[in-house]
Gaussian input, Z-matrix of N, CA and C with variables (Angstrom, degrees):
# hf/3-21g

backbone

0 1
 N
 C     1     B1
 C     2     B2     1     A1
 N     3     B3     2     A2     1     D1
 C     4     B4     3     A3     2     D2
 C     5     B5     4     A4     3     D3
 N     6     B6     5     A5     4     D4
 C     7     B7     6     A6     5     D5
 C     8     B8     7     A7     6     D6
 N     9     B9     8     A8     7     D7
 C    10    B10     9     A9     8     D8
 C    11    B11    10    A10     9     D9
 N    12    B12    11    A11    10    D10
 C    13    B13    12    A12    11    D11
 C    14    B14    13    A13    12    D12
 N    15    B15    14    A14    13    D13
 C    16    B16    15    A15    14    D14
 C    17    B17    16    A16    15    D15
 N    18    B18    17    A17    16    D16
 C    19    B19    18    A18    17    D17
 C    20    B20    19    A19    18    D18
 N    21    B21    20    A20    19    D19
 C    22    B22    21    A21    20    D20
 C    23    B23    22    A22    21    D21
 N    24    B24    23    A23    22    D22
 C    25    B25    24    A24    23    D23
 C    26    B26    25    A25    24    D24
 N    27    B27    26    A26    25    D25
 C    28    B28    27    A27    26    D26
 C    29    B29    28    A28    27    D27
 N    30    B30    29    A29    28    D28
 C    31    B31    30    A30    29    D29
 C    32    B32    31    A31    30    D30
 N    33    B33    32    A32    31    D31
 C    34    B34    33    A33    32    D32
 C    35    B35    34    A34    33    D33
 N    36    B36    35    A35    34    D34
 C    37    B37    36    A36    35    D35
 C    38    B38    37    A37    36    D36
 N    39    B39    38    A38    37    D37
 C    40    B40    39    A39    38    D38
 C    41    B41    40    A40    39    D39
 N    42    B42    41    A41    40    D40
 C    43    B43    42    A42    41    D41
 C    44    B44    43    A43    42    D42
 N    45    B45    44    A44    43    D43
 C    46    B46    45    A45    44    D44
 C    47    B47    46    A46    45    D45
 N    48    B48    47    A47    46    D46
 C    49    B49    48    A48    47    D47
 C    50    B50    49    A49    48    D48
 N    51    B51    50    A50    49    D49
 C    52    B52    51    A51    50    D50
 C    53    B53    52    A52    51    D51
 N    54    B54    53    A53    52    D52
 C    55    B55    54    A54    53    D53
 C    56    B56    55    A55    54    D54
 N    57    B57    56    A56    55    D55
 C    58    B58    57    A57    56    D56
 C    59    B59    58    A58    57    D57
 N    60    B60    59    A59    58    D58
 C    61    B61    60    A60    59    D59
 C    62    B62    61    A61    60    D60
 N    63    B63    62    A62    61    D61
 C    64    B64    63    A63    62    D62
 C    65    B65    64    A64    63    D63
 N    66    B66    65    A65    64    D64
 C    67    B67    66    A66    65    D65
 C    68    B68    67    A67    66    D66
 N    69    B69    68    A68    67    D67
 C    70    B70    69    A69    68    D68
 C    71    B71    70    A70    69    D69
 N    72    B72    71    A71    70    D70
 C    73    B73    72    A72    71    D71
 C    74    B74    73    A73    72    D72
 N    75    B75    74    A74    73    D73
 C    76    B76    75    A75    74    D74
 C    77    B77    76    A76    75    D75
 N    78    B78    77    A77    76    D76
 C    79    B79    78    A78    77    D77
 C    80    B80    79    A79    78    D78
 N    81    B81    80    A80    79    D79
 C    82    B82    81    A81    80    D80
 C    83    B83    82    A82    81    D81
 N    84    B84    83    A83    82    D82
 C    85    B85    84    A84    83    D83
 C    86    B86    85    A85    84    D84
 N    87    B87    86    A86    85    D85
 C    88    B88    87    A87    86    D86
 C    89    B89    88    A88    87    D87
 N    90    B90    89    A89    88    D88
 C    91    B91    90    A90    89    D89
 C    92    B92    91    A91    90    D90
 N    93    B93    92    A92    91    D91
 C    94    B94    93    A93    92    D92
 C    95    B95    94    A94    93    D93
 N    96    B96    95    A95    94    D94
 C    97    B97    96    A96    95    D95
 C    98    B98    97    A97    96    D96
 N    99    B99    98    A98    97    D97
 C   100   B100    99    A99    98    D98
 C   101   B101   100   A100    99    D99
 N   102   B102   101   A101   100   D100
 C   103   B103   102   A102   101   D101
 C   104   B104   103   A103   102   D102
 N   105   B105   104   A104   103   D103
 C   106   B106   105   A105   104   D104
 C   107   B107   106   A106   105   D105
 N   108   B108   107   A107   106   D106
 C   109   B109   108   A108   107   D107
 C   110   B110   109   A109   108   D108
 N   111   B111   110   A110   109   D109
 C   112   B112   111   A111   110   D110
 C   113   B113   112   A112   111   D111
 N   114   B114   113   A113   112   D112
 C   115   B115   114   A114   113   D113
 C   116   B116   115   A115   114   D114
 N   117   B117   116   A116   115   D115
 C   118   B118   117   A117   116   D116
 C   119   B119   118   A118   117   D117
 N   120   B120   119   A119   118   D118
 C   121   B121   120   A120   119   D119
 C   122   B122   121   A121   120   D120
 N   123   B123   122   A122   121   D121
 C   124   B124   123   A123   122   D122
 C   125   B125   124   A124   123   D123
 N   126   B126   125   A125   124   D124
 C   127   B127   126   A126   125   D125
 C   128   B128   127   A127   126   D126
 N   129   B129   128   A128   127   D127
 C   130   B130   129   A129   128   D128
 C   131   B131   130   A130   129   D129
 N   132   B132   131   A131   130   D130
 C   133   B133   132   A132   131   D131
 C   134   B134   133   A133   132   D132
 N   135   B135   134   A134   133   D133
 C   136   B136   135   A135   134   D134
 C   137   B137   136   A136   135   D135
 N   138   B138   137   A137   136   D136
 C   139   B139   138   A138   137   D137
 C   140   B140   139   A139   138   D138
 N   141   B141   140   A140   139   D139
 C   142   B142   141   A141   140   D140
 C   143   B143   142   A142   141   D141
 N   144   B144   143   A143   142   D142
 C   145   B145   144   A144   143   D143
 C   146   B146   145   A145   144   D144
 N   147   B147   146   A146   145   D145
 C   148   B148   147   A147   146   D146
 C   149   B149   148   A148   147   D147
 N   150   B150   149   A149   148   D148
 C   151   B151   150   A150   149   D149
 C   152   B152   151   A151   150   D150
 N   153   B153   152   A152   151   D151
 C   154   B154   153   A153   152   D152
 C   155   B155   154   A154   153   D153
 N   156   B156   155   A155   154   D154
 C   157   B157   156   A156   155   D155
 C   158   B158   157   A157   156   D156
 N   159   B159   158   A158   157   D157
 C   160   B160   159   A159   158   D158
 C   161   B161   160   A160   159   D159
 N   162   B162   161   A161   160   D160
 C   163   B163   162   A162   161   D161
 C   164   B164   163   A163   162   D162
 N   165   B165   164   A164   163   D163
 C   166   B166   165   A165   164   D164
 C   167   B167   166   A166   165   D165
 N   168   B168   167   A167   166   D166
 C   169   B169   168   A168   167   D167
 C   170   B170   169   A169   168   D168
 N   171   B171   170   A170   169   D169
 C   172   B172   171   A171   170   D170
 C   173   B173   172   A172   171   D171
 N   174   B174   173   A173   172   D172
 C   175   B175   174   A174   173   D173
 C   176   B176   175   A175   174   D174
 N   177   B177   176   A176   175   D175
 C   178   B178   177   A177   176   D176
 C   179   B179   178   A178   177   D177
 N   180   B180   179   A179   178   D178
 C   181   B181   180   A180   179   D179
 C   182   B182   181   A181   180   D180
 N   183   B183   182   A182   181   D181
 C   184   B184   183   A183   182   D182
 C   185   B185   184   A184   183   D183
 N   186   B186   185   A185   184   D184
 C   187   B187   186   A186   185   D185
 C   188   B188   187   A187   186   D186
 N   189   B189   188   A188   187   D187
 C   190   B190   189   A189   188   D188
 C   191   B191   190   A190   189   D189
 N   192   B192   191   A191   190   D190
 C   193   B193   192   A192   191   D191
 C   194   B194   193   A193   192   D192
 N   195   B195   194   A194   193   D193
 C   196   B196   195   A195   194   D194
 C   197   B197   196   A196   195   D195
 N   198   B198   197   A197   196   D196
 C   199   B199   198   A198   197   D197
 C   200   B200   199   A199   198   D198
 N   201   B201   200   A200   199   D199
 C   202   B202   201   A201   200   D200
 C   203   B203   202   A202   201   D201
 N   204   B204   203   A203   202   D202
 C   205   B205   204   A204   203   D203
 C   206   B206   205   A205   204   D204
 N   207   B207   206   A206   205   D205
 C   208   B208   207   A207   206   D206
 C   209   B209   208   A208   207   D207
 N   210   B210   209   A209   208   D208
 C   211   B211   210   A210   209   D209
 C   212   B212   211   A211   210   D210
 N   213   B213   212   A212   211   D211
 C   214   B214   213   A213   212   D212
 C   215   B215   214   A214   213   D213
 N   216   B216   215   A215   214   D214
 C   217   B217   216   A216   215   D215
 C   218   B218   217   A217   216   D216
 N   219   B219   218   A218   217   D217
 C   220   B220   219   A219   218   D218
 C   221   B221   220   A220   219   D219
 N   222   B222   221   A221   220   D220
 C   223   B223   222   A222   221   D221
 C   224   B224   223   A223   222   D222
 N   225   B225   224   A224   223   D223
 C   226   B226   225   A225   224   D224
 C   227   B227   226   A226   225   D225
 N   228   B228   227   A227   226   D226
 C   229   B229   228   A228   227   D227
 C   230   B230   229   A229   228   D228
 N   231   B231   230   A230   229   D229
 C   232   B232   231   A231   230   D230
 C   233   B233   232   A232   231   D231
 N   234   B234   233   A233   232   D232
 C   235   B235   234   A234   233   D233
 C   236   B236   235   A235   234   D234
 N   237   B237   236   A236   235   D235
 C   238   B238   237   A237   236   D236
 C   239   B239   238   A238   237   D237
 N   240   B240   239   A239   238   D238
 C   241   B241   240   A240   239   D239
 C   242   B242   241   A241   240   D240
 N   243   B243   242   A242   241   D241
 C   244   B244   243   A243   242   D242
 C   245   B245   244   A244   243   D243
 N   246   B246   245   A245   244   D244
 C   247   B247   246   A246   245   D245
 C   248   B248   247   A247   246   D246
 N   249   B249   248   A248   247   D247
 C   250   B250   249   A249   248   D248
 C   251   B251   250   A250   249   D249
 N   252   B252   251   A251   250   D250
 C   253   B253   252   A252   251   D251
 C   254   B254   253   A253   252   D252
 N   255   B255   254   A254   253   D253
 C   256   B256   255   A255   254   D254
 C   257   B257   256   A256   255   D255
 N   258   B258   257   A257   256   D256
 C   259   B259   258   A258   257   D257
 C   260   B260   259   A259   258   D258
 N   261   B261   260   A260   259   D259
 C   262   B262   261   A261   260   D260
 C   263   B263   262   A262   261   D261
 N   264   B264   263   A263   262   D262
 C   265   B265   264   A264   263   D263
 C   266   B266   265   A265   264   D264
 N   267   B267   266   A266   265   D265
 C   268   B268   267   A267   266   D266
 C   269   B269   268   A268   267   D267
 N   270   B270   269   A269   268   D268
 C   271   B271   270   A270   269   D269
 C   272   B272   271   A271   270   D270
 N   273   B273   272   A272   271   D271
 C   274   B274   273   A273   272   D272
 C   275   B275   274   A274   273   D273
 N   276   B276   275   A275   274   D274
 C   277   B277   276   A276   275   D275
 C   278   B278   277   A277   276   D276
 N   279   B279   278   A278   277   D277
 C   280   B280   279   A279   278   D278
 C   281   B281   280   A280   279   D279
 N   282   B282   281   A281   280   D280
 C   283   B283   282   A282   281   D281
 C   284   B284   283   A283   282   D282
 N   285   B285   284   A284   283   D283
 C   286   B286   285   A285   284   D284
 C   287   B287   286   A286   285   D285
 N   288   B288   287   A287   286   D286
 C   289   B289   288   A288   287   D287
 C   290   B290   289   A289   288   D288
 N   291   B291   290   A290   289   D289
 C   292   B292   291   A291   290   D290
 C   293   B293   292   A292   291   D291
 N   294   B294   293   A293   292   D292
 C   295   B295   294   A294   293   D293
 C   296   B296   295   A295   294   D294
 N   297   B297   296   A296   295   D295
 C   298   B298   297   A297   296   D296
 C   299   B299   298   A298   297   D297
 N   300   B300   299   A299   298   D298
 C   301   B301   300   A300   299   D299
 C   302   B302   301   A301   300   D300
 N   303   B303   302   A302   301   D301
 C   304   B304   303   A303   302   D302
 C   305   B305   304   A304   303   D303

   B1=1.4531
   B2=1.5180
   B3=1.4329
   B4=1.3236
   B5=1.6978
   B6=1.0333
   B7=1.7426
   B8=1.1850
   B9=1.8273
   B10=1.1816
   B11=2.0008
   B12=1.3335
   B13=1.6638
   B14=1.7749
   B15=1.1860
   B16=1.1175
   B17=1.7227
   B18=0.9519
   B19=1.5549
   B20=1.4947
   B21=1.5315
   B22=1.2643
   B23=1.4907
   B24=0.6652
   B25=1.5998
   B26=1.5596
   B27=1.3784
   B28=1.5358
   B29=1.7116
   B30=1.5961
   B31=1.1455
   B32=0.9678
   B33=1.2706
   B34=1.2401
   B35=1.5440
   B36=1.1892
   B37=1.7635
   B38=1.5067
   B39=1.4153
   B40=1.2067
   B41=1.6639
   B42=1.4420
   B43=1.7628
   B44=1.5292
   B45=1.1213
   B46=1.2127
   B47=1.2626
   B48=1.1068
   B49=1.7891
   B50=1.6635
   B51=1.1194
   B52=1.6030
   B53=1.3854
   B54=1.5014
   B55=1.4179
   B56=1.4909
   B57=1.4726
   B58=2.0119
   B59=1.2774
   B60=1.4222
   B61=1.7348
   B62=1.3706
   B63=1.7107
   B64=1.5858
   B65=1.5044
   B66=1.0394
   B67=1.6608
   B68=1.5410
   B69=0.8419
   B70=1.7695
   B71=1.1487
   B72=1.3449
   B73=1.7616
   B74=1.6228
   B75=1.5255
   B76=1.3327
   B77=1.6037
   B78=1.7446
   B79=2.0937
   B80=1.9258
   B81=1.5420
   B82=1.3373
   B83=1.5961
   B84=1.0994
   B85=1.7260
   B86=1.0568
   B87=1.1590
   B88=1.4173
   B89=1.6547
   B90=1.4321
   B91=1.4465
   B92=1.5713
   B93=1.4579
   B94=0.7114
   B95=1.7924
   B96=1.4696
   B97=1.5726
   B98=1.6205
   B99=1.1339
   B100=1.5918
   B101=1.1604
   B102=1.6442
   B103=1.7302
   B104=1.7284
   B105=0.8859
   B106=1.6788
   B107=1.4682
   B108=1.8558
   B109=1.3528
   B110=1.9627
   B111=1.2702
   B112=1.5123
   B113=1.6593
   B114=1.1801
   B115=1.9010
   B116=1.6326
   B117=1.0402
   B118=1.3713
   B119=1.5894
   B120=0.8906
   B121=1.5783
   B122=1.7298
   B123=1.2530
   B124=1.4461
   B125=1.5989
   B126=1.2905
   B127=1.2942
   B128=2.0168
   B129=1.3173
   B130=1.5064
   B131=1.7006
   B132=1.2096
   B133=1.9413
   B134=1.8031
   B135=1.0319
   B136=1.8109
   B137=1.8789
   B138=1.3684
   B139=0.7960
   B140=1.8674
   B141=1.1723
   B142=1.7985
   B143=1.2734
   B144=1.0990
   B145=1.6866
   B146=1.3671
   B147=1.3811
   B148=1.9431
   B149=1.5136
   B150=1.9256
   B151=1.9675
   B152=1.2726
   B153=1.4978
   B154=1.7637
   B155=1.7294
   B156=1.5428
   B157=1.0220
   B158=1.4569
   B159=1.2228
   B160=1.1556
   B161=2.0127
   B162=1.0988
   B163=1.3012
   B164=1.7616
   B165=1.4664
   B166=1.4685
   B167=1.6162
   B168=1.6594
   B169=1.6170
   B170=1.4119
   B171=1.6674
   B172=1.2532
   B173=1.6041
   B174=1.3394
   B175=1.1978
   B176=1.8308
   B177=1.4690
   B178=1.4719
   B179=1.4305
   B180=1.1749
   B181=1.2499
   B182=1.2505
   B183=1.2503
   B184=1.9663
   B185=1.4649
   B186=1.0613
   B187=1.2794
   B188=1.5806
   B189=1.3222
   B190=1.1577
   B191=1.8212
   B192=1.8345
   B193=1.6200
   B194=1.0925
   B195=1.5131
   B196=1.6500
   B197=1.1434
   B198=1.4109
   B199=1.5318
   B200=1.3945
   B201=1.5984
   B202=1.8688
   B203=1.7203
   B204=0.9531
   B205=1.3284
   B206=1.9111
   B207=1.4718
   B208=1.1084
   B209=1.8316
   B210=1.3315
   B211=2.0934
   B212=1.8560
   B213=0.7973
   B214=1.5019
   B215=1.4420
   B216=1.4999
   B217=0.9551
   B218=2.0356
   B219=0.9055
   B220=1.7186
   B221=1.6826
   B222=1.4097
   B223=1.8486
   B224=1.7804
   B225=1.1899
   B226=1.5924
   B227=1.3868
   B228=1.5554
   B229=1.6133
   B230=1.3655
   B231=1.0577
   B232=2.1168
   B233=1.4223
   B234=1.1785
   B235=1.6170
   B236=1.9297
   B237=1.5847
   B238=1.4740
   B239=1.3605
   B240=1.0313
   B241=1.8494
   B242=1.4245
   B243=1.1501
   B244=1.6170
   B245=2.0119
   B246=1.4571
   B247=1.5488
   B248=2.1818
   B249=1.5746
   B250=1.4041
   B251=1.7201
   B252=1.1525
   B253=2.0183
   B254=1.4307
   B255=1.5345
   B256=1.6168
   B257=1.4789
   B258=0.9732
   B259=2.2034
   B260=1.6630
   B261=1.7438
   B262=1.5939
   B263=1.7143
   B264=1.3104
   B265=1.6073
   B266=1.8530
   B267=1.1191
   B268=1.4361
   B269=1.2818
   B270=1.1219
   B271=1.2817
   B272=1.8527
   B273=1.3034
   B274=0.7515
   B275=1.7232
   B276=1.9212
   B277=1.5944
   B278=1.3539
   B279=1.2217
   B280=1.7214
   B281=1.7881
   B282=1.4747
   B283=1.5240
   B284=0.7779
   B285=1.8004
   B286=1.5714
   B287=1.8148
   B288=1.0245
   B289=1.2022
   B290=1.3302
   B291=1.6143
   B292=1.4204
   B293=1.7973
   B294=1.4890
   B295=1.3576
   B296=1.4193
   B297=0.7388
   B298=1.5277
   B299=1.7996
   B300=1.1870
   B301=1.3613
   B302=1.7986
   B303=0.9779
   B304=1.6731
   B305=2.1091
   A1=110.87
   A2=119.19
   A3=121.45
   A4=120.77
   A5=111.94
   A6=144.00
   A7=96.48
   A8=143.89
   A9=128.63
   A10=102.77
   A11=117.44
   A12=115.36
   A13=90.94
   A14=134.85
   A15=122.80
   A16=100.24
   A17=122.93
   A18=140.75
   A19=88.62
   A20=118.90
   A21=126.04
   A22=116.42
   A23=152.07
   A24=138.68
   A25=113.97
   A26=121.62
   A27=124.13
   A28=93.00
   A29=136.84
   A30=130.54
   A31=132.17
   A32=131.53
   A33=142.03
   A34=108.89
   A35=106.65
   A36=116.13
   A37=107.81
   A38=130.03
   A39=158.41
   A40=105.44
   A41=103.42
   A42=132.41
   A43=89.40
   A44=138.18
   A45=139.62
   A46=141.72
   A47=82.70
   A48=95.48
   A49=94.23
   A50=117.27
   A51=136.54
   A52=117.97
   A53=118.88
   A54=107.94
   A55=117.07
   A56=116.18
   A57=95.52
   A58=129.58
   A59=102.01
   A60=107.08
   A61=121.92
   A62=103.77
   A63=120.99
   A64=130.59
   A65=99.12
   A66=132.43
   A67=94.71
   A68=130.05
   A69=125.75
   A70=71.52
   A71=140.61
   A72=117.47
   A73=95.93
   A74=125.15
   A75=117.93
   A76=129.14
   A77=90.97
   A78=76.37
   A79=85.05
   A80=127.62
   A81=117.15
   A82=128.85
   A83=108.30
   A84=118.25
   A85=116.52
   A86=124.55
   A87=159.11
   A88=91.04
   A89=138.66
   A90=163.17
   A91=102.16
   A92=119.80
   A93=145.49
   A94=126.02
   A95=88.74
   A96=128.75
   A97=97.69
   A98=103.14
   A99=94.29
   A100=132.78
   A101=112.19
   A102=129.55
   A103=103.16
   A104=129.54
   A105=124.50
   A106=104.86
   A107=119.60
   A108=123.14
   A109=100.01
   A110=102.19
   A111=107.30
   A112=116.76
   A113=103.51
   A114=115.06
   A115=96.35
   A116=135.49
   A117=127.40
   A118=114.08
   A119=125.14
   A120=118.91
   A121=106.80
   A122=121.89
   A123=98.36
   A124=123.07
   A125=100.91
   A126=123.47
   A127=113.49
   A128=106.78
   A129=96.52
   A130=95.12
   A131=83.53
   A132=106.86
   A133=104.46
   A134=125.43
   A135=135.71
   A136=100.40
   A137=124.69
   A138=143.28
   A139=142.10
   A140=110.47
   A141=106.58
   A142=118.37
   A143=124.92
   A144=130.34
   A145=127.93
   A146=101.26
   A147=99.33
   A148=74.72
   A149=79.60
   A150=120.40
   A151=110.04
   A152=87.14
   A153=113.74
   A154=90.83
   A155=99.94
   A156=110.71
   A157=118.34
   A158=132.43
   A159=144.12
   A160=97.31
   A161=131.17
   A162=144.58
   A163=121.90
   A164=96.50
   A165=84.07
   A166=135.10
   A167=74.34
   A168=104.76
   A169=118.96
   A170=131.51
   A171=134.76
   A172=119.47
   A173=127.17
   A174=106.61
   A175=99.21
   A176=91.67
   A177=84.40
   A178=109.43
   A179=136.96
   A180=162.95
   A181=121.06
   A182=140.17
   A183=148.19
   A184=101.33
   A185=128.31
   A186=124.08
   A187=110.81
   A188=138.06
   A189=119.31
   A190=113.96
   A191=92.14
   A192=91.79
   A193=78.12
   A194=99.05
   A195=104.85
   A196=131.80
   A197=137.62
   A198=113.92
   A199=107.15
   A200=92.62
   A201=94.71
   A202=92.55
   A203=137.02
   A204=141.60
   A205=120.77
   A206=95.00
   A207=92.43
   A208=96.90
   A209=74.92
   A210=80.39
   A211=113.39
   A212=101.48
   A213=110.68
   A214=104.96
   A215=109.95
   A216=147.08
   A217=104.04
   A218=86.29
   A219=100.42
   A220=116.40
   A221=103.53
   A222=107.96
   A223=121.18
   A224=104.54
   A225=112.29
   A226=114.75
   A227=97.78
   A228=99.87
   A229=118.69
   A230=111.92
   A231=98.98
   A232=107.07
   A233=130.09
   A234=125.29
   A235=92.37
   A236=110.23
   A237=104.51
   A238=119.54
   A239=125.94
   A240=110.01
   A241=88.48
   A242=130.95
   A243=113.90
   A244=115.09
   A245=95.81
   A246=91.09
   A247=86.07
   A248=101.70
   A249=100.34
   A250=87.92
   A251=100.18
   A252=99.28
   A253=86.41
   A254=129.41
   A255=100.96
   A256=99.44
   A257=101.89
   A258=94.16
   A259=110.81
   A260=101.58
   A261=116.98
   A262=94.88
   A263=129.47
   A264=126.25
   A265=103.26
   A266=106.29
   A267=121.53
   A268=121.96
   A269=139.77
   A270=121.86
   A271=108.55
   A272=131.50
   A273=126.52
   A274=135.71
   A275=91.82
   A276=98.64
   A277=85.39
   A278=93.53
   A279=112.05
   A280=96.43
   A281=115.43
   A282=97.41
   A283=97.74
   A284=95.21
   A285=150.47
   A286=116.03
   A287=148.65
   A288=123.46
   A289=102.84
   A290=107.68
   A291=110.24
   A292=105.86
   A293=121.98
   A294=130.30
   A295=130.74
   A296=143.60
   A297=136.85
   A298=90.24
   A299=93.23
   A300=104.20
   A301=122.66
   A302=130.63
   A303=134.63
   A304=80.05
   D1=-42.67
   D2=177.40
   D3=-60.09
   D4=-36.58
   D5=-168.50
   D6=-72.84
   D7=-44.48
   D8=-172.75
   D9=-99.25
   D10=-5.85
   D11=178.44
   D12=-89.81
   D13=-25.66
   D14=-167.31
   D15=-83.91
   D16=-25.70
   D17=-153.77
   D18=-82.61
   D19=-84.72
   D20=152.88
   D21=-24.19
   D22=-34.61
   D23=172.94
   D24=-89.33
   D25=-31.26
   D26=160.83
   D27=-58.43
   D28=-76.56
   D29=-172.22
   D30=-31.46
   D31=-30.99
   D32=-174.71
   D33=-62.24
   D34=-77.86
   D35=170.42
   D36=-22.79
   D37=-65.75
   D38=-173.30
   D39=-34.07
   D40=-74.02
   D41=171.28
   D42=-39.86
   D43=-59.41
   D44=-170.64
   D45=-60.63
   D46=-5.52
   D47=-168.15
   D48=-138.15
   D49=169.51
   D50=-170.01
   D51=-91.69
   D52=0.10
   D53=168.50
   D54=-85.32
   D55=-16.05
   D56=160.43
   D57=-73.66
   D58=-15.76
   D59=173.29
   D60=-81.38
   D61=-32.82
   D62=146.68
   D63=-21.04
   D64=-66.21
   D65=-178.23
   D66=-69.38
   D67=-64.96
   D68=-154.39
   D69=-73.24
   D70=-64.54
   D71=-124.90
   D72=-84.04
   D73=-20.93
   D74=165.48
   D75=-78.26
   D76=1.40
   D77=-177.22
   D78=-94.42
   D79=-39.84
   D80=173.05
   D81=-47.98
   D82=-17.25
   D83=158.05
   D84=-70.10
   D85=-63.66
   D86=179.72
   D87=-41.65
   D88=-45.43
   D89=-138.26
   D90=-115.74
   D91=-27.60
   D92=179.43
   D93=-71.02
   D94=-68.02
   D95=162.17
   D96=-39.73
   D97=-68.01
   D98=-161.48
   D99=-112.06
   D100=18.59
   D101=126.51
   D102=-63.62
   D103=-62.92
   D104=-171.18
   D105=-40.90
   D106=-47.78
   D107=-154.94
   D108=-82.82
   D109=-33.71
   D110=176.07
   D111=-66.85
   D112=-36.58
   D113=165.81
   D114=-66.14
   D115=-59.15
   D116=-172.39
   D117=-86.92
   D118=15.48
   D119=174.01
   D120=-159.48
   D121=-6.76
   D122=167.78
   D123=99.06
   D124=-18.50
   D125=-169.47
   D126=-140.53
   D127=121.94
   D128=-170.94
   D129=-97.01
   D130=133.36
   D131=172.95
   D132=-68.50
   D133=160.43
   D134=134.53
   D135=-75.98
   D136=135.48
   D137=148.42
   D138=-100.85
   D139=104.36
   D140=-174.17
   D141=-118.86
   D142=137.14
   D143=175.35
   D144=-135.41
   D145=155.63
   D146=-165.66
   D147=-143.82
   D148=125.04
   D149=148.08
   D150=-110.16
   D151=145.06
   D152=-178.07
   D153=-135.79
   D154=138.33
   D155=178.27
   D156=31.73
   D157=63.99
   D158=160.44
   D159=80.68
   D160=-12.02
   D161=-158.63
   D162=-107.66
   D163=94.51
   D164=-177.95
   D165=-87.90
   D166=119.56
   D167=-165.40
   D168=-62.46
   D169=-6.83
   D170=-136.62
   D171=176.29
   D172=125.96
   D173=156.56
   D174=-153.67
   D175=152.10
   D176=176.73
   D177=-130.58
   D178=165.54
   D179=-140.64
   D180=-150.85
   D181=85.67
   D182=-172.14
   D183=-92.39
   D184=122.22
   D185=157.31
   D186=-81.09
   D187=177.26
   D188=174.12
   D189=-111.39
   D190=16.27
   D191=170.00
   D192=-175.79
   D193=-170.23
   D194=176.33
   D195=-90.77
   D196=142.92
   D197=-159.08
   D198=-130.55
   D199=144.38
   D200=-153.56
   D201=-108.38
   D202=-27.50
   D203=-177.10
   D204=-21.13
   D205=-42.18
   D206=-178.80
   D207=-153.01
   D208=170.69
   D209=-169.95
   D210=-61.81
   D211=161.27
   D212=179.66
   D213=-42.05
   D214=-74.30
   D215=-154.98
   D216=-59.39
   D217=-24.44
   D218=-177.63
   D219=-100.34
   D220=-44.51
   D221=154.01
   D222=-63.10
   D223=-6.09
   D224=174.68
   D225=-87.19
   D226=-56.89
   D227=158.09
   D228=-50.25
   D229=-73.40
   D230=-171.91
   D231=-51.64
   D232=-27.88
   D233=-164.31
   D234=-69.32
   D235=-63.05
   D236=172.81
   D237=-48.76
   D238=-17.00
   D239=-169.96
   D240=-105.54
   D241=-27.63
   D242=170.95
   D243=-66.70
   D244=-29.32
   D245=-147.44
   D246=-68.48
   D247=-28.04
   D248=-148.67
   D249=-101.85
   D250=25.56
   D251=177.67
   D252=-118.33
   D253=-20.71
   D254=-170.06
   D255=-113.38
   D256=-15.38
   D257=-176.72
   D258=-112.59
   D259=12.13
   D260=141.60
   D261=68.04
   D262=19.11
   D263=153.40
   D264=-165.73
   D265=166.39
   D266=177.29
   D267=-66.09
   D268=115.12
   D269=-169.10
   D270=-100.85
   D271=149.78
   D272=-160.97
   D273=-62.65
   D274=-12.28
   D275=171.67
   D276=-167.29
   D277=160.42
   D278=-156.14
   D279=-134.96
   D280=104.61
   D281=175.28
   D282=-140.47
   D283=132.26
   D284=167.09
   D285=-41.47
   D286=120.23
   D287=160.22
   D288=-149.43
   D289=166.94
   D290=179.58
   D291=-142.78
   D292=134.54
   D293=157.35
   D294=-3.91
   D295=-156.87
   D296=130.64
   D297=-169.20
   D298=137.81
   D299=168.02
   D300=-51.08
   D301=179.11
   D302=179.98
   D303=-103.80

């Protein structure tokens, strides 16, 4: 009984303020990102991102191996114009990564 009034009273504050709408509306970008990158490359990424102060500070990009299809240098480009076409600003670093097999 105590465990769900305490829960509820942390929530409240929470509901109130703009970081749960924060959060959802960045994992649907994020959801976004990497249906767009799987239509354009063949291969669906994991996508993660970190805001600070309303400002996204971060996003990263997993491939789930390494991908030879096209040059580095050219999967970097589309990965940036997707990441900063769906979460609607630039985020301050954008990292690339890929799997590696065992």
């Amino acid at each position: 009984m105590f465990r769900p009034a305490v829960l509820l009273v942390l929530a409240l504050p929470l509901s109130a303020c703009d970081v749960v709408s924060t959060v959802k509306e960045g994992f649907q970008q994020a959801k976004a990102v990497e249906t767009d990158l799987e239509q354009s490359t063949g291969t669906k990424p994991q996508v993660g991102f970190n805001w600070h102060n309303g400002r996204l500070t971060s996003v990263t990009v997993q491939f789930p191996g390494i991908y030879e299809a096209k040059p580095l240098a050219e999967l970097s480009a589309i990965v940036r114009e997707t990441v900063t076409k769906e979460f609607r600003q630039s985020p301050e670093a954008i990292l690339l990564s890929f799997r590696l097999p065992k």
